[in-house]
Structures are given as structure tokens and as C-alpha cells.
N, C-alpha and C positions, 0 to 999 in steps of 0.2 A: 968623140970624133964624128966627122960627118963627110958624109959622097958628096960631090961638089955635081950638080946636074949644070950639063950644058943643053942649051937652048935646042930643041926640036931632037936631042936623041934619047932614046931611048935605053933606060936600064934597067936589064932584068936583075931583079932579086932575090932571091928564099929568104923564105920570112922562117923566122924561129921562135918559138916559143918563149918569151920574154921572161926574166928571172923574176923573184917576187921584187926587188928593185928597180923594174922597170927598163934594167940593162935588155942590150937585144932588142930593141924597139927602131928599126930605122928613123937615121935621121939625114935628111940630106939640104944643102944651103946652094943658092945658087945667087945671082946678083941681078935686078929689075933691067932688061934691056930696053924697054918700053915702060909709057905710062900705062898700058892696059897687057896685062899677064895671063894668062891661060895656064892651070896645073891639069895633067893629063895624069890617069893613072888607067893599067890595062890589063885584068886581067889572065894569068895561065893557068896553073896549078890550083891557087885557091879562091876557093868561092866568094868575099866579101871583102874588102877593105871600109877601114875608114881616115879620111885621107885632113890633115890639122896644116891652115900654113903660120905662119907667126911671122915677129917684126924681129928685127937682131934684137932688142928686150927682151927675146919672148911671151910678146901679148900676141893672143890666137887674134888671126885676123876673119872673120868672118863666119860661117859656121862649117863645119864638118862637112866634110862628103861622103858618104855613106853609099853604097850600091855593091850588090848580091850578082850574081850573072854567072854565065858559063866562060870556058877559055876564048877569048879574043876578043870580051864587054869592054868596054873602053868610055870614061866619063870626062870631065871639065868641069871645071869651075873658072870663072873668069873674076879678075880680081883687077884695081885697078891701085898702082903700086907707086912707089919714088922710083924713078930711072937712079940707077946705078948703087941703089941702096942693096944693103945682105940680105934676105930673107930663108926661113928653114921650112922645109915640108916636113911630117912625121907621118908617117905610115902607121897603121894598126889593122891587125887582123880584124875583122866583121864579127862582132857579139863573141869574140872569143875563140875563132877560128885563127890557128897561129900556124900554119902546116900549109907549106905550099911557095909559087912564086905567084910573081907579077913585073909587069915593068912603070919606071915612072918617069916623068919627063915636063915641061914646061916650051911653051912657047909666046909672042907675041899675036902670032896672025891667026890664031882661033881653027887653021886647019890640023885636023888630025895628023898627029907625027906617025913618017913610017916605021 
């Protein structure tokens, strides 16, 4: 199953400690509104994400995003996508860190969602 993100809002999560199956690992899909995409991730709770997008195949599109920080760090990656195609984000806690929230979210226009 997957969160369906809509464009510029934000959702917060707890993250959980994932089974050894890998269950418990956010997944969320949302649909290309633009050729150029923006994934936001922000964190609260816990200290490190690292942040996967992929194609409805699931082939990772580009590399990882990775970043450590205190509550209210907030990163991007900008990616440049198929208008109106499916695409998944996957969340991971930072080097094994699984304890904690964050919010995530995606936009077109590159400014920070509130």
C-alpha cells in the first residue's frame, strides 16, 4: 500500500522500525504535475532520512538523498519527470536510524512547501 502525496502538502509521518522484510518502510506515489518535480522531505523527530524516487517499474530514478539535521532541516532534489506519469517516493531512516517523524511532500515550483 502507498500514501498518495498531493502536490505542495505536507505529511507528517513516524517512521518505524521496519521488519526484517522490509515491511514498515514508507511508501508513497503521487502523479508528475510538471516536467520538472521537486521532492521535499523535512525533518521533526528524527535525525536523518534517506529519501529513493522510482518510476511506476520501480527503477530508482536518480540517486538518494541523504541529509542528517535538526527538527525543521528541510531538503529537495529536483528531478525532471513525465507529466501525468505514477511515480513512488520511499522513505528510510539515515544509517539505521528508524525512531522518529518527518513530513514529505513534492512540488513543481522549487519553493519550500508550508
Amino acid at each position: 500500500l502507498t500514501t498518495r502525496l498531493v502536490s505542495n502538502s505536507l505529511i507528517n509521518v513516524k517512521m518505524l522500525r521496519p521488519s526484517s522484510s522490509g515491511t514498515g518502510v514508507p511508501l508513497f506515489s503521487f502523479a508528475a504535475t510538471d516536467a520538472t518535480q521537486y521532492i521535499y522531505a523535512k525533518l521533526s523527530t528524527i535525525s536523518g532520512l534517506d529519501v529513493y524516487l522510482y518510476d511506476s517499474d520501480f527503477n530508482q530514478i536518480g540517486s538518494r538523498l541523504s541529509f542528517t539535521g535538526s527538527s525543521g532541516t528541510v531538503r529537495n532534489a529536483m528531478y525532471s519527470l513525465r507529466v501525468g506519469a505514477t511515480y513512488f517516493v520511499k522513505v528510510e531512516g539515515y544509517r539505521s536510524d528508524y525512531t522518529g517523524s518527518y513530513w514529505v511532500t513534492f512540488n513543481e515550483t522549487g519553493n519550500e512547501p508550508q
